[in-house]
N, C-alpha and C positions, 0 to 999 in steps of 0.2 A: 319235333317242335323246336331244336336246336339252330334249324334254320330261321324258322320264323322270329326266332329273337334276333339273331344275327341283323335279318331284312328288314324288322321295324327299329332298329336301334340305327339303320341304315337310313333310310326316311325320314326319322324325326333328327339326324342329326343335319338334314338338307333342310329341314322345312326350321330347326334351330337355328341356323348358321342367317337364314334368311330373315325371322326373328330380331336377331340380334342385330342384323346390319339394317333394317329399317327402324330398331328404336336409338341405333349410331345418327342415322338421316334425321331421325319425326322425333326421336324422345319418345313419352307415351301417350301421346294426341289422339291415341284413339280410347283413350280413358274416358274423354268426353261421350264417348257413344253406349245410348243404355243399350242392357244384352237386345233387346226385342231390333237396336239397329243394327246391330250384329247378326242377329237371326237373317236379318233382309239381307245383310254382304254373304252369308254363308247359302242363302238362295240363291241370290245375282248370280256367284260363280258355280254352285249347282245346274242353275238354269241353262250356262252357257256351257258347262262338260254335255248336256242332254243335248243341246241345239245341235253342238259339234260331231254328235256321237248319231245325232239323226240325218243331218244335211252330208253328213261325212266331209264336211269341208267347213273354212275358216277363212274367215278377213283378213282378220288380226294374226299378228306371228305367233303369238303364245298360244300353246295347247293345253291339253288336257290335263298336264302335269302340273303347271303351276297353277290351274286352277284346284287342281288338291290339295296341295302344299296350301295356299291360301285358305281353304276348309280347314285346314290343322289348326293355322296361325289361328284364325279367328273363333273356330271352337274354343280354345284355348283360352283366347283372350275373354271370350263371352263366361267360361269359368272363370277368370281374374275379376270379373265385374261380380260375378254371383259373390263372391268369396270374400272381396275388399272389395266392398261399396265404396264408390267417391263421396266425398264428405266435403262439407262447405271448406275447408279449410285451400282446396284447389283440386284440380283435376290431372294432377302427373302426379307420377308414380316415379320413384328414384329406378334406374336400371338395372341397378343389380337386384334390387328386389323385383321387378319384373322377370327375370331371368330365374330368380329364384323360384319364383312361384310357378311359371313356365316350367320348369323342372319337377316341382313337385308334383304338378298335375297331370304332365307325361310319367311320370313314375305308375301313379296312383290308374289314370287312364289304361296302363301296357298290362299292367298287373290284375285289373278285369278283363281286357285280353285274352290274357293266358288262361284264365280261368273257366272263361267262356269256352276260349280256343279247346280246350280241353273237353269239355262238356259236348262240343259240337262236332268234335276230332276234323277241324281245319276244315271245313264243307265250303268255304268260302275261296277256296282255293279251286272249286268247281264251277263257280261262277262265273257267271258275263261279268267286264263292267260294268257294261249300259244295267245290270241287276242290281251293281250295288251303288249305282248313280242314281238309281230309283229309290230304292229302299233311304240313302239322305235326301233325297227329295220327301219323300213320307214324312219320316223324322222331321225335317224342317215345318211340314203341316201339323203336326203333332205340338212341336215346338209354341207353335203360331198358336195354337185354341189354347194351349196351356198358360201363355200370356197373357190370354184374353179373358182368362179364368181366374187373373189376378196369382197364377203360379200356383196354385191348388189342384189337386187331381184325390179323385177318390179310390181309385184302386192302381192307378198307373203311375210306372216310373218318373219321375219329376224332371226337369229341365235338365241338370245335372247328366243324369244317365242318359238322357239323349243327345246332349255333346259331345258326352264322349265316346259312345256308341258311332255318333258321325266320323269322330276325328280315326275311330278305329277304322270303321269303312273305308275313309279316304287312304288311310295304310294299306290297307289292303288293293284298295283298288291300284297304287304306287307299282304293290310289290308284282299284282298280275301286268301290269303293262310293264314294267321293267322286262318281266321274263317272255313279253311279246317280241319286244324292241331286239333281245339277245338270239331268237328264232334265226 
C-alpha cells in the first residue's frame, strides 16, 4: 500500500498544481455554481472519458487524463460548496483559503482511501477503466436523485461520500492508465 500512497500523492499533486493555476487565471468564479452544477461538470467530463473510451477516438486534443484531473478539481470544489456555503456577502472565496480547504479535503478524502483500500485489499487495481468510469457515472446518478431529494437519503451515503468516493475513482483510474502509458 506504500505504493499507492506514493501514486495518489502523485495525482492530486497534478490535479493541485492545476487548481491552483486556474484560481491564479479565474480567482474563485466557480463559487458561483451550486454543487447540483458541479454535479453536471463532473458528468459532462464523465460523459466524454465514456464517449472516448467507446469510439476509442477523439476530436479534441485532450484525453482521458485531463478529464480526471477535472473530476478531482470539481469533486473537490463541489465539497467546498457543501462545507462553506456562499453567503450574500459575495461569491469568492480568498485563495489561500481555497487551497486550504482543497487540502483539507484531499487529506480527509486519501484517508477513506486508505481505509477502504485496506478493507478491499486494492481490488481496484484489477480493474478496467472503462469499470471505474462506469461506476462515477453511477455515482454521478445517485448524486443527481439525492439533489432532487432535497440532499436527504434514508439509509445511503449522502452527497459528501459520493464525491469523494468519485474523486478516489478518478485517482485510481490516473494511477491504471499511468502504469498503461509505462507498458
Amino acid at each position: 500500500m506504500d505504493n499507492t500512497d506514493r501514486e495518489y500523492d502523485a495525482v492530486i499533486a497534478e490535479a493541485r498544481k492545476i487548481f491552483e493555476l486556474k484560481t491564479s487565471d479565474y480567482g474563485t468564479a466557480w463559487r458561483i455554481l451550486r454543487p447540483s452544477s458541479l454535479t453536471d461538470q463532473i458528468f459532462i467530463k464523465a460523459s466524454r472519458i465514456r464517449s472516448i473510451q467507446e469510439k476509442q477516438t477523439k476530436q479534441v486534443e485532450e484525453g482521458e487524463d485531463v478529464e480526471f484531473i477535472g473530476i478531482i478539481n470539481y469533486c473537490i470544489m463541489a465539497m467546498i460548496q457543501l462545507n462553506v456555503p456562499v453567503t450574500d456577502s459575495g461569491y469568492e472565496m480568498a485563495a489561500d483559503l481555497a487551497k486550504h480547504k482543497y487540502n483539507e479535503l484531499v487529506a480527509e478524502t486519501k484517508n477513506l482511501m486508505l481505509r477502504k483500500n485496506h478493507d478491499y485489499g486494492e481490488a481496484w487495481r484489477d480493474m478496467r477503466v472503462s469499470s471505474i468510469t462506469d461506476l462515477i457515472l453511477m455515482k454521478l446518478l445517485r448524486i443527481k436523485q439525492i439533489e432532487e431529494n432535497d440532499g436527504q437519503t434514508q439509509i445511503s451515503e449522502g452527497l459528501k461520500a459520493n464525491y469523494q468516493d468519485m474523486l478516489n475513482y478518478a485517482v485510481f483510474a490516473l494511477i491504471l492508465n499511468s502504469k498503461k502509458q509505462k507498458l
